[in-house]
N, CA, C and O of each residue as an XYZ file, in Angstrom:
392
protein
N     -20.372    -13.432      7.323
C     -19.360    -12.389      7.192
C     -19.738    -11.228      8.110
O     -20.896    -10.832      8.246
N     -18.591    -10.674      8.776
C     -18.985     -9.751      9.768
C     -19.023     -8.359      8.894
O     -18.726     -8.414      7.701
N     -19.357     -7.221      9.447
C     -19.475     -6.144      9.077
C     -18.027     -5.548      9.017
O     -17.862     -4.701      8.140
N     -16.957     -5.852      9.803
C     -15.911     -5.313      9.259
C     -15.383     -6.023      8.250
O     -14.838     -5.369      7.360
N     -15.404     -7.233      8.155
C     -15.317     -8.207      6.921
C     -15.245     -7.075      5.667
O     -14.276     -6.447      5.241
N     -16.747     -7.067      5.223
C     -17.500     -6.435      4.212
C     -16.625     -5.453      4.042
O     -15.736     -5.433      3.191
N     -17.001     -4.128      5.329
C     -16.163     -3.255      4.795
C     -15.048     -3.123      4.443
O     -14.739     -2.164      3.737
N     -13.811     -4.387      4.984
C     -12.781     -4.330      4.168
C     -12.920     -5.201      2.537
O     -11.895     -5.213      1.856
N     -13.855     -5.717      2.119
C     -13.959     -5.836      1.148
C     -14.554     -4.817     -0.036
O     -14.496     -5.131     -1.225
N     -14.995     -3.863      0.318
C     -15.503     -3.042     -0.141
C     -14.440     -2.230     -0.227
O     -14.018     -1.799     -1.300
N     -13.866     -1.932      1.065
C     -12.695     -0.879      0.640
C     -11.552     -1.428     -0.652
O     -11.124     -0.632     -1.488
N     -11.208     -2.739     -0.638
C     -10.261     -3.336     -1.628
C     -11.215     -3.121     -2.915
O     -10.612     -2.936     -3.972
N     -12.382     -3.121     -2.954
C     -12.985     -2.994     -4.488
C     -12.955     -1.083     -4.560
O     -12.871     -0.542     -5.663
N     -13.008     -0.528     -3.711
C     -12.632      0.945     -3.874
C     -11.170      1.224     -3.937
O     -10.867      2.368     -4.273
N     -10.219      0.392     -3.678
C      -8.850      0.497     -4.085
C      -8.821      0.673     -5.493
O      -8.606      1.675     -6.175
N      -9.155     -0.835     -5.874
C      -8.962     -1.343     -7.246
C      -9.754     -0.141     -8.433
O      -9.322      0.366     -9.469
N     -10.720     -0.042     -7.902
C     -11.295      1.342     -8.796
C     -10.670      2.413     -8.765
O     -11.094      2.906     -9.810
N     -10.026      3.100     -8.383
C      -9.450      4.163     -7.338
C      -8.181      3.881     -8.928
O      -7.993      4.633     -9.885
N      -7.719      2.889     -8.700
C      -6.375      2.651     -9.752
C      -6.920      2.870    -11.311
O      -6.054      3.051    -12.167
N      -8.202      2.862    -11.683
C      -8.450      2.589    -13.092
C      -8.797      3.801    -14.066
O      -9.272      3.647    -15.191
N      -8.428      5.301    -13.348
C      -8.422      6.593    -13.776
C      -6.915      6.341    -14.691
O      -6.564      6.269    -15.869
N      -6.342      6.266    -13.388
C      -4.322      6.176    -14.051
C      -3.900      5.589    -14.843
O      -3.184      6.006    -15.753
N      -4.435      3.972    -14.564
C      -4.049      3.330    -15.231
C      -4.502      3.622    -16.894
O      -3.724      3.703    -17.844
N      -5.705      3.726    -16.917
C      -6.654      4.308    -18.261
C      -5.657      5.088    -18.907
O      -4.948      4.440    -19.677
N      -5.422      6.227    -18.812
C      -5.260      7.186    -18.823
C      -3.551      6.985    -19.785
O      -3.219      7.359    -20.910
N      -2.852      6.286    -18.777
C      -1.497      5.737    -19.043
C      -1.606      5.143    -20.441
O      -1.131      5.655    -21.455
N      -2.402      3.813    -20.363
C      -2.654      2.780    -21.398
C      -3.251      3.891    -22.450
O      -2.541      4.131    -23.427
N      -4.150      4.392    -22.363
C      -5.052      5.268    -23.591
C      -3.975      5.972    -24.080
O      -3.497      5.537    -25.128
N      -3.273      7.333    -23.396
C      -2.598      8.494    -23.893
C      -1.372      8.346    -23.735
O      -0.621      9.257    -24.081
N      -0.844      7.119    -23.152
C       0.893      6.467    -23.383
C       1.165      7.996    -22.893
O       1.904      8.717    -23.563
N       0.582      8.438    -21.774
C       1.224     10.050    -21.240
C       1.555      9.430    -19.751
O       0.764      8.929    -18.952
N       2.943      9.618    -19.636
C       3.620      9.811    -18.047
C       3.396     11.149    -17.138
O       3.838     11.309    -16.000
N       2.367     12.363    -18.123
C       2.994     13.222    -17.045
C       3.013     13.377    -15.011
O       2.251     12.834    -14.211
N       3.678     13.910    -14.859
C       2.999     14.139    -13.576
C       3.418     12.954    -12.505
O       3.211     13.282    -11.336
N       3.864     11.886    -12.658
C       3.823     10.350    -12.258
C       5.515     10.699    -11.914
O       6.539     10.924    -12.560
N       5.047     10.577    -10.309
C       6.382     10.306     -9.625
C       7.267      8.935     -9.270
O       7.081      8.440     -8.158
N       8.038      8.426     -9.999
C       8.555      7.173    -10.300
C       8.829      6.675     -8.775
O       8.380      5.691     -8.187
N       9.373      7.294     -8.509
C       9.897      7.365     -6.758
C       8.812      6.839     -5.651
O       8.879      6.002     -4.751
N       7.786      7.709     -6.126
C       6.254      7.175     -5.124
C       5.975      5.803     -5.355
O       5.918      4.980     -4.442
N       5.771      5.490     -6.755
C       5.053      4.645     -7.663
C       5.972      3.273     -6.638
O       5.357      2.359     -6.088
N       7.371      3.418     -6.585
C       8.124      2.367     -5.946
C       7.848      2.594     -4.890
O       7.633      1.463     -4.453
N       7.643      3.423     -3.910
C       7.883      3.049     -2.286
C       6.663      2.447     -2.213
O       6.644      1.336     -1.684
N       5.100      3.151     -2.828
C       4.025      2.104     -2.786
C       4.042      0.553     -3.104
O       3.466     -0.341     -2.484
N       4.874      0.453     -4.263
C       4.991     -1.193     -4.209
C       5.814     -1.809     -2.799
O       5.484     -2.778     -2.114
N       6.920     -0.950     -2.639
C       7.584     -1.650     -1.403
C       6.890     -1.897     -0.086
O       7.064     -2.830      0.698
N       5.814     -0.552      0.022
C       4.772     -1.146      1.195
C       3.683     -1.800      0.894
O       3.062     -2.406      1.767
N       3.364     -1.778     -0.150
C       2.100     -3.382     -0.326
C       2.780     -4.427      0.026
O       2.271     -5.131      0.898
N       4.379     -4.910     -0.655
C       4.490     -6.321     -0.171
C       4.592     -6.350      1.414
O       3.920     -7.102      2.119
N       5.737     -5.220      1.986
C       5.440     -5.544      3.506
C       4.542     -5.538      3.948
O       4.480     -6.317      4.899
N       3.423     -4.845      3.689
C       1.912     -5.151      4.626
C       1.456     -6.145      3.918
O       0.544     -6.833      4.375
N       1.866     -6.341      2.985
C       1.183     -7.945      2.485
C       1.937     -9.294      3.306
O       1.334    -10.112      4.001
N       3.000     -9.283      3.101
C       3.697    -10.098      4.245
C       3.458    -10.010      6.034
O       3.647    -10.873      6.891
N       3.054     -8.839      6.128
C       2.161     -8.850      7.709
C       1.144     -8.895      7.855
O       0.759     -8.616      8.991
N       0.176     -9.241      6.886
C      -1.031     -9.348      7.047
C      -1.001    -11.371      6.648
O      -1.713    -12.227      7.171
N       0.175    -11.579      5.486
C      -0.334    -13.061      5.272
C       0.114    -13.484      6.652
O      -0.650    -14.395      6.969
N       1.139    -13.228      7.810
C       1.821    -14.202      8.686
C       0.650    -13.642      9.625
O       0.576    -14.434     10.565
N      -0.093    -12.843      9.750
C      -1.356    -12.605     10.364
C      -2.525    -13.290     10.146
O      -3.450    -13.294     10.958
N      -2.539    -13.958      8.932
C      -4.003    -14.710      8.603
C      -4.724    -13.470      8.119
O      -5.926    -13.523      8.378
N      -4.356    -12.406      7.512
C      -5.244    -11.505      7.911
C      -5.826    -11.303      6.149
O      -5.180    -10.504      5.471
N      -6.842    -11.925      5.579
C      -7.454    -12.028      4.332
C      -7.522    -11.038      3.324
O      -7.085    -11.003      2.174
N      -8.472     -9.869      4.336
C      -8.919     -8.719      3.808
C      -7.613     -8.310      3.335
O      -7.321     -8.337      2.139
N      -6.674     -7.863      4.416
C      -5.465     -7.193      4.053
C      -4.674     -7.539      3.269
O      -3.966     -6.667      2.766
N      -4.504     -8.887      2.885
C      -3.793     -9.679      1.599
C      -4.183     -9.277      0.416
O      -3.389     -9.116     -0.511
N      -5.570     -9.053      0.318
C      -6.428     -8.772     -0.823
C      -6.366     -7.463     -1.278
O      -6.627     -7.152     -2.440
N      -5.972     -6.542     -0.259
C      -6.174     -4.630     -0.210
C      -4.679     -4.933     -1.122
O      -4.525     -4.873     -2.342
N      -3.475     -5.339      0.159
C      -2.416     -5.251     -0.488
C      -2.091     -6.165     -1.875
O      -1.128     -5.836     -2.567
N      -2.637     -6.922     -2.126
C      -2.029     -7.988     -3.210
C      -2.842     -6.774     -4.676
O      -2.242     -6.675     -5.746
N      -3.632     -6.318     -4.534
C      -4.730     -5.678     -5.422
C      -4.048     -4.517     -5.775
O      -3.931     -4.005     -6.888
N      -3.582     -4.136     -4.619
C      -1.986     -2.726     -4.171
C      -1.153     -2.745     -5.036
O      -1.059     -1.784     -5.798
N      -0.235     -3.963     -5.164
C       0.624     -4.361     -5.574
C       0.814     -4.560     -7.109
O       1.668     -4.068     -7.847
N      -0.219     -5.420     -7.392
C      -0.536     -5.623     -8.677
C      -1.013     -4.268     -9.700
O      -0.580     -4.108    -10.841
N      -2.008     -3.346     -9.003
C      -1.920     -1.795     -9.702
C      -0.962     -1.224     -9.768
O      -0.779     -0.613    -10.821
N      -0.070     -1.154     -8.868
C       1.547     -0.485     -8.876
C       2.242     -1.209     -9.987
O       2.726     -0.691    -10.993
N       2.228     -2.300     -9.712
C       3.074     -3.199    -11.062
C       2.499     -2.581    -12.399
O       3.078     -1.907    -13.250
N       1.561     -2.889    -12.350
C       0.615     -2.343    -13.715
C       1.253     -0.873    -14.334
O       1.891     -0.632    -15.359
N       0.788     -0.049    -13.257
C       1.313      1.457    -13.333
C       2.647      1.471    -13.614
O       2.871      2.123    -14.633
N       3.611      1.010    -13.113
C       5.225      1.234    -13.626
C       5.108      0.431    -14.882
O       5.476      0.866    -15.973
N       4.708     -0.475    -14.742
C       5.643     -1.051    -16.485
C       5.064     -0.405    -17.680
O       5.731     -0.262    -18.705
N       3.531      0.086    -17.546
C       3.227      1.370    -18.607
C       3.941      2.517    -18.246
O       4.496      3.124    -19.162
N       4.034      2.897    -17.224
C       4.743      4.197    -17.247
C       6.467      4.121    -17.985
O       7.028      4.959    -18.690
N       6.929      2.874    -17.520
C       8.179      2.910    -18.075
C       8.124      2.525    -19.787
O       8.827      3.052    -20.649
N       7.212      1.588    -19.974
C       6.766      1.482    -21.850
C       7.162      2.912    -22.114
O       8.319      3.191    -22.431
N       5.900      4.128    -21.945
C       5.663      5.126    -22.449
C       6.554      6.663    -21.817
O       6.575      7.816    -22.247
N       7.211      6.010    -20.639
C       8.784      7.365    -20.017
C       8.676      8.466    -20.844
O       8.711      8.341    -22.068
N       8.532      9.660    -20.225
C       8.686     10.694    -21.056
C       7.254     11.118    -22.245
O       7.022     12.145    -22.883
N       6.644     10.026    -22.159
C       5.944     10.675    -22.798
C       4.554     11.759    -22.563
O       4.078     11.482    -21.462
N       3.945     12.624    -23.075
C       3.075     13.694    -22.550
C       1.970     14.228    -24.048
O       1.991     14.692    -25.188
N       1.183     13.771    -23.053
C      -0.556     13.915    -23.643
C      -0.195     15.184    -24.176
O       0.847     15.787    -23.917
N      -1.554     15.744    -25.302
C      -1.713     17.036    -25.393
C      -2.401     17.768    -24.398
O      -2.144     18.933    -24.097
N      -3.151     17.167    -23.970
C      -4.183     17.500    -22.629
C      -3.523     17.901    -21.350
O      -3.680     19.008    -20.835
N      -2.536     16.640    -20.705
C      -1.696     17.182    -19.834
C      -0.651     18.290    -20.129
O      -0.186     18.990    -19.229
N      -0.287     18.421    -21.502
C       0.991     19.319    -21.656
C       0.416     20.408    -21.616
O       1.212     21.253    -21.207
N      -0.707     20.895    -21.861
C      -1.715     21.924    -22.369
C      -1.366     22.760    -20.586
O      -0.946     23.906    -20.423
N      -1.756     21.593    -19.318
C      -2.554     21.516    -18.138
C      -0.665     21.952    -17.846
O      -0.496     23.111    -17.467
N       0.166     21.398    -17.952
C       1.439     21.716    -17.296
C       2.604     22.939    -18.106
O       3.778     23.087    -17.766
N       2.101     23.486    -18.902
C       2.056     24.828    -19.744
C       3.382     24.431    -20.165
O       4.259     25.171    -19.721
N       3.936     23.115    -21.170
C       4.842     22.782    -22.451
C       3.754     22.979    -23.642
O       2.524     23.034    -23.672
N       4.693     23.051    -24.515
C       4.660     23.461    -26.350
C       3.676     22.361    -26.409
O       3.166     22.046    -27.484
């Protein structure tokens, strides 16, 4: 394995970590605040296209960044939409509601 190899494997395991604050957070406190629905989709819409230009590329690493992409975004909307509207005491505290 070459050294850029690695480092794109490393970067996809720093993706995937990178997602497990939000996701936590979502799943634990069923709290949406703050979570722009709008973003949450255009990120899924560019994982699959760079996932689709990286698979007709052969390109591994990038399948893996994006497929890993994709699958946290999925994750993230369907809790966010479970729990819509809903808001932690912690965040409501942090975004100055009752």
């Amino acid at each position: 394995m070459e050294i850029a190899d690695a480092l794109g494997w490393l970067g996809t395991a720093l993706i995937l970590t990178a997602y497990a604050p939000q996701i936590g957070h979502l799943i634990k406190e069923k709290c949406t605040a703050g979570l722009s629905m709008i973003s949450w989709h255009l990120w899924l819409a560019g994982s699959v296209l760079l996932f689709v230009h990286a698979y007709a590329r052969n390109d591994a690493v990038v399948m893996a960044v994006q497929g890993v992409n994709a699958l946290a975004v999925i994750i993230t909307l369907y809790v966010a939409h479970r729990y819509r509207a809903n808001v932690c005491t912690h965040c409501a505290q942090r975004h100055g509601q009752p």
